[in-house]
N, C-alpha and C positions, 0 to 999 in steps of 0.2 A: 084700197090697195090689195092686188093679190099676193097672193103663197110666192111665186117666182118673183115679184118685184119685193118685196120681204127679203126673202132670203138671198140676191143677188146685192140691196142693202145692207144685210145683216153682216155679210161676207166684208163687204167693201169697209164697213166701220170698224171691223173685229182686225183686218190685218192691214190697213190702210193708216198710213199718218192721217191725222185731223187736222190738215193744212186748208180745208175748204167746206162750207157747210153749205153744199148743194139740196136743192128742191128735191122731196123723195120723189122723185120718179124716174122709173128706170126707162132710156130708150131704148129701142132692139129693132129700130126700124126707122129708113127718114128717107125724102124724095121730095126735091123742089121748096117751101118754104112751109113743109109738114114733116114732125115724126111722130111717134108711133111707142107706145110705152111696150111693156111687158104682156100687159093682157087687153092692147089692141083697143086702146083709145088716141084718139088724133089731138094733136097741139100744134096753135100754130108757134113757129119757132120766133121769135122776136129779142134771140139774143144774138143768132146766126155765128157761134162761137165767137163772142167776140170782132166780127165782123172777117172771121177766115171764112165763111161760107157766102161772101157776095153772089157767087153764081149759082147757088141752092145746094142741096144735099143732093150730093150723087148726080150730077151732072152728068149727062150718056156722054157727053163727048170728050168730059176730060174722061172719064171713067176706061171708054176704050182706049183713051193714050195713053192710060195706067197699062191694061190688060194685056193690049201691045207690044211696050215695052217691056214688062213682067218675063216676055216668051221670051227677050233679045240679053238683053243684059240691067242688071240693076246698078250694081254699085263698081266703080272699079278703083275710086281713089284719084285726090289729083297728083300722084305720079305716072301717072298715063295718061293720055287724051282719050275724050270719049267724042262722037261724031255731034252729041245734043249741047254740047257746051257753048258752042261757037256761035251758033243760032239763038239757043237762049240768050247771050250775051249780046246781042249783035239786036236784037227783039226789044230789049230792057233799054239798050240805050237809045234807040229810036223812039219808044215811046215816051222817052224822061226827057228827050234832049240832052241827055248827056255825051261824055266819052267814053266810059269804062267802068263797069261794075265787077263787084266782086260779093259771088255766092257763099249763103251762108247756110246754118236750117233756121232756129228761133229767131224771131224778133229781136231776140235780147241778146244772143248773138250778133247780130246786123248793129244793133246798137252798141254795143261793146267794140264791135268793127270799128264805126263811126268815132267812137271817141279815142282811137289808136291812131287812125286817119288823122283827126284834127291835132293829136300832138305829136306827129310826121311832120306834117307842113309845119308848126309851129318854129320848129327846132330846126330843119331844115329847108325851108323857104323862107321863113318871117324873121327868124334869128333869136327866139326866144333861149335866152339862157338856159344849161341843163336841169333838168327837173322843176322846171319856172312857168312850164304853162299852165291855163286857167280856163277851163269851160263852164260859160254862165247857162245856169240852166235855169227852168222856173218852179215858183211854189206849186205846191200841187199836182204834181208834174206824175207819171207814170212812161219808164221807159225799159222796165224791168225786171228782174227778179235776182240778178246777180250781185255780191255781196257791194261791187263799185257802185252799181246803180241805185240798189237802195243805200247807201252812205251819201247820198244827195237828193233822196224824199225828203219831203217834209211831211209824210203820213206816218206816223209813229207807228203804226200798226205795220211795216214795211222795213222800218229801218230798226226798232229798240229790240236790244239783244244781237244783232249783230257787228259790233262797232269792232274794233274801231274804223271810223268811216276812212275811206279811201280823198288824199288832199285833191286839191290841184279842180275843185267846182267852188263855183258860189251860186247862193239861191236868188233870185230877183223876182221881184212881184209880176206874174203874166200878163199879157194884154196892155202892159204899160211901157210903150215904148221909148218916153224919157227914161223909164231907170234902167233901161238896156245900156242907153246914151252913156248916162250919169256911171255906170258900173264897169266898164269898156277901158282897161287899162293896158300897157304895155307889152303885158305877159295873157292879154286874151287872145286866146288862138281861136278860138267856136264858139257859138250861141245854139245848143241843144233844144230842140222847143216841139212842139205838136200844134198845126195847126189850128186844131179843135182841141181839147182834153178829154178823153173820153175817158178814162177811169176816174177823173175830178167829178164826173156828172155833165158829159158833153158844154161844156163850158165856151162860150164863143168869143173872141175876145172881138173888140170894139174896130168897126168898119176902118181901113187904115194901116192897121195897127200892122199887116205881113207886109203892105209896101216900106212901114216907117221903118221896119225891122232889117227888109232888103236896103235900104237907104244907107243907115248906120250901118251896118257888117262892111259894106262898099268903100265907106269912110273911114271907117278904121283900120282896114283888113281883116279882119275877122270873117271866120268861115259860117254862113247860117246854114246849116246843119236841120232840115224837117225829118223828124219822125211819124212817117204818114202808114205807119205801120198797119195802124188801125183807118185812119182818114182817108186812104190810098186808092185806088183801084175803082173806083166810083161810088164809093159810097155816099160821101156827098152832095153828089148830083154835078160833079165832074171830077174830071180824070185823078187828079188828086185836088186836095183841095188849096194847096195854094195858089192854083188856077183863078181864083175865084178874084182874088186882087190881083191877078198877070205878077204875078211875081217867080221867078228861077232860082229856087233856093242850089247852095254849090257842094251840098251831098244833099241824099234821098236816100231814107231806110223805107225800105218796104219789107212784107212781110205777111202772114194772114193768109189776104185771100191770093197771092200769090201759088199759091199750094189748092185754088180751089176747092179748097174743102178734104182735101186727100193726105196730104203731107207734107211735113213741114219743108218750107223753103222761104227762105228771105235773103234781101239785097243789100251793099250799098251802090250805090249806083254816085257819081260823080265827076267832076271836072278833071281832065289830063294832068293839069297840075298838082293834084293831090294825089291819086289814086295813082302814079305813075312812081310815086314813092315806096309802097309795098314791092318787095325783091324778095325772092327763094328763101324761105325761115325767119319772115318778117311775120307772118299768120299764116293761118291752114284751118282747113277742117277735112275729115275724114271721109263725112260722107256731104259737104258742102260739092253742088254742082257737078252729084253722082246723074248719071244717063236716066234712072227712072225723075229722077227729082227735074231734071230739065224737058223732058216730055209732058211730065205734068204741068209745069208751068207754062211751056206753050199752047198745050191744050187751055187753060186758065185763061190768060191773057187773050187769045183768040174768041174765045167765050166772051169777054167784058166787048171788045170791039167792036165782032161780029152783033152781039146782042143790043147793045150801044145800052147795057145797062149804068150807064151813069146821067142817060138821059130821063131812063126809065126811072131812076134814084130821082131826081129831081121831081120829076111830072109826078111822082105817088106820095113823094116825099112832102111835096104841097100840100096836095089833097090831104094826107093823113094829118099833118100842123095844123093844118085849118080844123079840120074836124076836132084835135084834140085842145086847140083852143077856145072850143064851143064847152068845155066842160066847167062845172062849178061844183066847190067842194070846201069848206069853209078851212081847211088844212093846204089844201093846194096853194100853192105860190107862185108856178108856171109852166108853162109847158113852151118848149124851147125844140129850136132844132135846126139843122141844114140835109137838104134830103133827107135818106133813110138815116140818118144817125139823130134818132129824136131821145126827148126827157120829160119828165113830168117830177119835178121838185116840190114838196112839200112842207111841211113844218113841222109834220110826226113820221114817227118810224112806219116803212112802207112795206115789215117783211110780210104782216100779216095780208098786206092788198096783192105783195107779187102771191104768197101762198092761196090767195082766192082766185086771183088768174088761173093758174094754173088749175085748180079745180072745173074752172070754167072751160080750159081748155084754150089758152094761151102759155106760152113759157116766155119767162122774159126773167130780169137779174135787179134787183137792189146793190145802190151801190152808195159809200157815206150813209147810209140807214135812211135818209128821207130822200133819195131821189130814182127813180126808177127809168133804165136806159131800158129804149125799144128802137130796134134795130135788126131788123127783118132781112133776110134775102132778099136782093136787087130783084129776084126773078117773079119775084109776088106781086100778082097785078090789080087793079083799082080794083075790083069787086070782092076778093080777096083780103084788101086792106080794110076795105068797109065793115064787113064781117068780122075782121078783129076789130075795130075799130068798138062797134055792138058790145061786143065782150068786156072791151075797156072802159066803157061807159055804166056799164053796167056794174062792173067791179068798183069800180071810182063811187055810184052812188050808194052802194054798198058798203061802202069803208065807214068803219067808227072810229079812223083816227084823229 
C-alpha cells in the first residue's frame, strides 16, 4: 500500500464512525467492471456496490445524462413540476407492469415507502382495525437500515441496541411457503420478502416457492410486496427476478442500480389500488424525483434494455456457476447462484480468502463471515469473467481455512 492510500485511510478512520470494516484499498478511479486504487493497480470489481452498478462504473451514456442535466436544472422539489418526472414515471411503470410509482432516493426509503403503502391499503381498503395491521416478513431478511426495519431482523448485529423494535411485523421462516399460509391472519395486510436474499448470502429459496407465495397473498388479500432492490434490474438473468416463476408481485421496491451507478434513486412502483391512497402530506421527499435524479434513471434503464444486460447476466452468469462449481476446497460447502448474483459458502471465516482476492486483484465482500458474494457488473463479458474466474481459483486453493 502506498503513502496516499495510507493516509486517505488513516483520515477515514481518525474522523469517521466505525460502522463498516472495508478492505484497505482506496479507489480513485473505475470504468466498466474495473477500478483503480490510489497508486494505479486494477481490480476487478465483483461487488459492483452492492449490485447499484449493473451497468458498470461510469457508463458514457448515463454519465452524459448526468452532464446534461447538470447544465439544466438539478433539484427543484416536489412543489413544482419538473419536465423528467412524467417520463421517468411513465418508463417505470411500463417496464414493471404496473400503475403508479412513487420516487424515492435509498432503498431503505422505498422500503419504508412500501411498508406505509401496505398499512394504507390495510386500514382503508381491507378494513383492518386502527393500529392492527401486521406485515410478515422473513428470517434473515435485509431490507435496511432504518431503526423500523431493523426492529424486524433477525441479525442481532442489525437490530441489538436499537430497540425498542417498532410493532405491527412478525418473522417467518423464508422459502417456506406453508408458514406464510399457516402465519396469514386478519390483520395481515403484506408479506415483505426478497426474491433472492442477498445480504443472508444470496440465499435461493426452493423452485415454487414465489408462485406459492403469489397464490396465498391472492387468497387471503394480502399485498406481496418484492423487495428487488438488489435482485432487480437484471441482475439475475432477468428483468427482475420474480420473473423467473411468472409471477406479478402488487408493489416493487426498486432501488441500486436504478441510479446506474451515479446517484441514489429508488421506487415503489405498484397497483392503482394501493398507490392511489397516498394524497398531499401522506409522504414526501425533498430531493425524491428531482430532474437530475430522473434523467439519470432514464439513462440507467435505457442502458439495461438497450444492452439487454439481463441476458447478458444470465449467458456469463452460467458460465461463471459452472466454473465455480468445478472448485474443491475441503472448507467449501457451495457455490450457489442465479445469474450475476453468485456465492461460494463455506464452513470457515472467509475474510482472510476475500483479503487474498484482493491482493490478487479482485474486490469482492464477506458476508455472515463464511460466505463470499460475487456479483460483478452486467457489462463484464465471458473472457473477462474467465480471468476472474483464474484469480478465484487460485485464491480458493490458496486458502488455509
Amino acid at each position: 500500500m502506498g503513502d496516499r492510500s495510507r493516509k486517505a485511510i488513516a483520515l477515514a478512520e481518525k474522523y469517521g464512525a466505525h460502522n463498516y470494516h472495508p478492505l484497505p484499498v482506496v479507489i480513485t478511479r473505475a470504468k466498466g467492471p474495473f477500478v483503480w486504487d490510489a497508486e494505479g493497480k486494477r481490480f476487478y470489481d465483483f461487488l459492483a456496490a452492492y449490485s447499484a452498478l449493473n451497468q458498470g462504473h461510469n457508463h458514457p451514456r448515463i454519465v452524459a445524462a448526468a452532464r446534461k442535466q447538470l447544465g439544466k436544472v438539478a433539484l427543484t422539489s416536489r412543489a413544482f413540476h419538473n419536465e423528467l418526472l412524467g417520463p421517468f414515471l411513465e418508463r417505470l411503470c411500463a417496464l414493471t407492469g404496473q400503475d403508479r410509482a412513487l420516487l424515492m432516493n435509498s432503498g431503505t426509503e422505498a422500503v419504508e415507502t412500501a411498508i406505509k403503502a401496505m398499512r394504507l391499503w390495510g386500514y382503508q381498503r381491507k378494513g383492518v382495525g386502527e393500529d392492527q395491521a401486521e406485515i410478515l416478513v422473513c428470517a434473515n431478511n435485509f431490507h435496511g437500515r432504518t431503526t423500523t426495519i431493523v426492529g424486524f431482523s433477525s441479525d442481532p448485529a442489525s437490530s441489538t441496541g436499537f430497540g425498542p423494535a417498532t410493532p405491527g411485523f412478525r418473522v417467518i421462516a423464508y422459502g417456506d411457503a406453508d408458514a406464510l399460509k399457516s402465519a396469514i391472519g386478519r390483520n395481515t395486510v403484506g408479506f415483505l420478502f426478497e426474491p433472492i436474499q442477498g445480504e443472508a448470502g444470496v440465499v435461493i429459496p426452493p423452485k415454487g416457492y414465489l408462485k406459492a407465495v403469489r397464490r396465498f397473498c391472492s387468497m387471503y388479500n394480502v399485498l406481496m410486496c418484492a423487495d428487488e432492490i438488489q435482485t432487480g434490474l437484471g441482475r439475475t438473468g432477468r428483468m427482475f427476478a420474480c420473473d423467473h416463476e411468472g409471477v406479478k408481485p402488487d408493489l416493487l421496491v426498486l432501488g441500486k442500480a436504478l441510479s446506474g451507478g451515479l446517484y441514489p434513486i429508488s421506487a415503489l412502483v405498484g397497483e392503482e389500488e394501493v398507490m392511489s391512497l397516498f394524497t398531499p402530506g401522506t409522504h414526501g421527499s425533498t430531493f425524491g424525483g428531482n430532474p437530475l435524479a430522473c434523467a439519470i434513471g432514464l439513462a440507467a434503464l435505457d442502458v439495461i434494455r438497450g444492452e439487454d444486460l439481463a441476458r447478458k447476466s444470465a449467458k456469463v452468469g452460467a458460465v461463471l456457476l459452472a466454473r465455480l462449481k468445478t472448485l474443491h476446497h475441503p472448507a467449501l460447502k457451495e457455490a450457489r447462484g442465479r445469474g450475476l448474483m453468485l456465492a461460494l459458502e463455506f464452513t470457515s471465516r472467509v475474510r482472510p480468502l476475500v483479503e487474498d482476492l484482493m491482493r490478487r486483484g479482485l474486490l469482492a465482500k464477506d458476508t455472515h463471515e463464511n460466505t463470499i458474494r460475487l456479483a460483478p457488473p452486467l457489462v463484464i463479458s465471458e473472457p473477462q469473467a474467465e480471468a476472474a474466474f483464474r484469480l478465484i481459483r487460485d485464491a480458493v486453493a490458496a486458502f488455509k481455512g
